[in-house]
Residue, then its C-alpha position, 0 to 999 in steps of 0.5 A: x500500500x502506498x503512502x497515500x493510500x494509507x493516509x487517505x485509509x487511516x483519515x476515513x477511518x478516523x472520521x468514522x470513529x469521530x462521528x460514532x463518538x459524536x453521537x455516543x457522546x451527544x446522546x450520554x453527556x445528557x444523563x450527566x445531571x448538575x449537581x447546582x440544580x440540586x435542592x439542598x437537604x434540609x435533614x440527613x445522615x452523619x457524613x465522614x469526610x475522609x481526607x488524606x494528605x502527604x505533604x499538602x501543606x500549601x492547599x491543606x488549610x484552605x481546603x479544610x476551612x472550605x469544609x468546615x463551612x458547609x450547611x449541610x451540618x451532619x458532618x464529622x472528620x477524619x483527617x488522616x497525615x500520611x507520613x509527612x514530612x511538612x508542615x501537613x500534621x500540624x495543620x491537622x492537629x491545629x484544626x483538629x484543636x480547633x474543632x469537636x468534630x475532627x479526628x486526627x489520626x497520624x500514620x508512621x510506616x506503610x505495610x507492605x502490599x500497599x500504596x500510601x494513599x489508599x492505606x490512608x483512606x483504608x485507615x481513615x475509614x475504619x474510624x469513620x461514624x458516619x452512614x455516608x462517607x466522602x473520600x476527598x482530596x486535601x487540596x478541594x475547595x467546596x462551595x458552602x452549599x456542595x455537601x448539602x445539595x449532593x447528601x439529597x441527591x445520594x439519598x433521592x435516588x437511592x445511591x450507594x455511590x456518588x462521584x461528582x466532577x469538579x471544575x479544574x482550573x489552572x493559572x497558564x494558557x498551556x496548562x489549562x489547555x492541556x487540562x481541557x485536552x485531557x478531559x476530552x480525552x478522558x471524557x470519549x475513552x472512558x464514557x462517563x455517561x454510562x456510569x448512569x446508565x443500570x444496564x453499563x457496567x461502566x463506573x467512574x469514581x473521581x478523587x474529588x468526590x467519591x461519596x459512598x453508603x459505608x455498608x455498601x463500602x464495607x460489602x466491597x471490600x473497602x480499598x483492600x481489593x484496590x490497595x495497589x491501584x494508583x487509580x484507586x479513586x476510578x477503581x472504586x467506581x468502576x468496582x462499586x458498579x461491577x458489584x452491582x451497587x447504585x451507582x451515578x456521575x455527576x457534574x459540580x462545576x460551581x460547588x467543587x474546584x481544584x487546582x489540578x496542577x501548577x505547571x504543565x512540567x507538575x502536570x506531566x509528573x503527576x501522570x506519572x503514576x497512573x498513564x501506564x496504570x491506565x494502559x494496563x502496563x502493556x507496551x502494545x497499549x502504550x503504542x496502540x495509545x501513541x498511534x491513536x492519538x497522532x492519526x486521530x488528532x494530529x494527522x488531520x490538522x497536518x493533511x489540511x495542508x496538502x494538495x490532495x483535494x481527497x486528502x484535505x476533505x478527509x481532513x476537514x471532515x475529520x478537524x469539524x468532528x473533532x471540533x464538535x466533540x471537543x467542544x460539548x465536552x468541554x461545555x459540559x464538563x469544564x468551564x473552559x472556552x471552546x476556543x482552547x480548540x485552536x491549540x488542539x493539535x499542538x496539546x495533542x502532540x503534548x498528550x503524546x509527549x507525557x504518555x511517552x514519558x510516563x511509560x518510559x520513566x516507569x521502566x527504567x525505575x522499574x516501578x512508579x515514584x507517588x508521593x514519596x514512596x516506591x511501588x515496584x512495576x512487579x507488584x503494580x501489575x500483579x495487583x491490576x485485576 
C-alpha cells in the first residue's frame, strides 16, 4: 500500500470513529445531571469526610476551612497525615484543636502490599461514624452549599455511590489547555455517561468526590481489593458498579474546584503514576495509545495542508468532528472556552509527549515514584485485576 493510500485509509477511518463518538457522546453527556440544580437537604445522615494528605501543606488549610463551612451540618472528620514530612500534621492537629468534630489520626510506616494513599483512606475509614462517607482530596475547595445539595441527591435516588466532577482550573494558557485536552480525552475513552446508565457496567469514581453508603463500602471490600491501584479513586467506581451497587456521575462545576496542577512540567509528573496504570502496563497499549492519538488528532490538522483535494476533505471532515466533540465536552464538563480548540493539535502532540514519558520513566525505575514512596512495576501489575 502506498503512502497515500494509507493516509487517505487511516483519515476515513478516523472520521468514522469521530462521528460514532459524536453521537455516543451527544446522546450520554445528557444523563450527566448538575449537581447546582440540586435542592439542598434540609435533614440527613452523619457524613465522614475522609481526607488524606502527604505533604499538602500549601492547599491543606484552605481546603479544610472550605469544609468546615458547609450547611449541610451532619458532618464529622477524619483527617488522616500520611507520613509527612511538612508542615501537613500540624495543620491537622491545629484544626483538629480547633474543632469537636475532627479526628486526627497520624500514620508512621506503610505495610507492605500497599500504596500510601489508599492505606490512608483504608485507615481513615475504619474510624469513620458516619452512614455516608466522602473520600476527598486535601487540596478541594467546596462551595458552602456542595455537601448539602449532593447528601439529597445520594439519598433521592437511592445511591450507594456518588462521584461528582469538579471544575479544574489552572493559572497558564498551556496548562489549562492541556487540562481541557485531557478531559476530552478522558471524557470519549472512558464514557462517563454510562456510569448512569443500570444496564453499563461502566463506573467512574473521581478523587474529588467519591461519596459512598459505608455498608455498601464495607460489602466491597473497602480499598483492600484496590490497595495497589494508583487509580484507586476510578477503581472504586468502576468496582462499586461491577458489584452491582447504585451507582451515578455527576457534574459540580460551581460547588467543587481544584487546582489540578501548577505547571504543565507538575502536570506531566503527576501522570506519572497512573498513564501506564491506565494502559494496563502493556507496551502494545502504550503504542496502540501513541498511534491513536497522532492519526486521530494530529494527522488531520497536518493533511489540511496538502494538495490532495481527497486528502484535505478527509481532513476537514475529520478537524469539524473533532471540533464538535471537543467542544460539548468541554461545555459540559469544564468551564473552559471552546476556543482552547485552536491549540488542539499542538496539546495533542503534548498528550503524546507525557504518555511517552510516563511509560518510559516507569521502566527504567522499574516501578512508579507517588508521593514519596516506591511501588515496584512487579507488584503494580500483579495487583491490576
Amino acid at each position: 500500500m502506498t503512502l497515500y493510500l494509507m493516509v487517505s485509509s487511516l483519515l476515513a477511518i478516523s472520521i468514522v470513529v469521530w462521528l460514532l463518538i459524536f453521537i455516543d457522546a451527544k446522546l450520554g453527556l445528557h444523563r450527566i445531571d448538575r449537581l447546582e440544580n440540586e435542592p439542598v437537604a434540609q435533614d440527613g445522615p452523619l457524613v465522614s469526610i475522609i481526607v488524606a494528605a502527604r505533604n499538602e501543606e500549601i492547599g491543606l488549610k484552605e481546603s479544610l476551612q472550605s469544609q468546615f463551612s458547609q450547611s449541610y451540618r451532619h458532618l464529622e472528620w477524619v483527617l488522616v497525615n500520611d507520613r509527612s514530612t511538612d508542615t501537613t500534621p500540624v495543620i491537622m492537629n491545629e484544626m483538629q484543636s480547633a474543632n469537636n468534630n475532627v479526628n486526627v489520626i497520624h500514620i508512621t510506616e506503610l505495610p507492605p502490599g500497599w500504596l500510601g494513599k489508599n492505606h490512608a483512606l483504608f485507615v481513615g475509614a475504619k474510624e469513620a461514624k458516619g452512614e455516608f462517607l466522602l473520600f476527598t482530596d486535601a487540596d478541594v475547595l467546596f462551595h458552602k452549599d456542595a455537601m448539602s445539595k449532593a447528601v439529597h441527591y445520594f439519598m433521592n435516588h437511592e445511591l450507594d455511590h456518588l462521584t461528582a466532577a469538579p471544575n479544574l482550573r489552572g493559572k497558564r494558557l498551556w496548562l489549562n489547555s492541556f487540562i481541557a485536552f485531557f478531559m476530552f480525552g478522558f471524557s470519549y475513552f472512558k464514557r462517563p455517561w454510562l456510569a448512569n446508565n443500570p444496564r453499563s457496567k461502566v463506573g467512574i469514581g473521581i478523587g474529588a468526590f467519591n461519596l459512598v453508603r459505608k455498608e455498601a463500602y464495607e460489602k466491597l471490600g473497602t480499598h483492600e481489593v484496590i490497595k495497589m491501584r494508583p487509580d484507586d479513586d476510578l477503581m472504586l467506581g468502576k468496582k462499586m458498579k461491577e458489584m452491582g451497587f447504585r451507582h451515578r456521575m455527576i457534574t459540580a462545576l460551581t460547588l467543587l474546584e481544584v487546582e489540578w496542577y501548577s505547571t504543565l512540567k507538575e502536570a506531566f509528573i503527576g501522570l506519572e503514576k497512573n498513564t501506564f496504570a491506565g494502559l494496563h502496563y502493556r507496551i502494545s497499549m502504550v503504542l496502540f495509545a501513541i498511534f491513536g492519538v497522532f492519526v486521530s488528532q494530529v494527522l488531520p490538522f497536518l493533511t489540511l495542508f496538502s494538495f490532495d483535494r481527497l486528502l484535505i476533505t478527509l481532513s476537514v471532515g475529520n478537524v469539524l468532528l473533532l471540533g464538535m466533540i471537543y467542544s460539548m465536552i468541554i461545555l459540559r464538563m469544564t468551564r473552559y472556552s471552546t476556543w482552547m480548540f485552536l491549540l488542539f493539535p499542538f496539546t495533542a502532540l503534548l498528550f503524546i509527549y507525557s504518555i511517552i514519558r510516563a511509560s518510559f520513566l516507569t521502566f527504567i525505575r522499574g516501578g512508579i515514584v507517588w508521593r514519596g514512596t516506591k511501588y515496584r512495576l512487579k507488584d503494580l501489575r500483579d495487583n491490576e485485576a
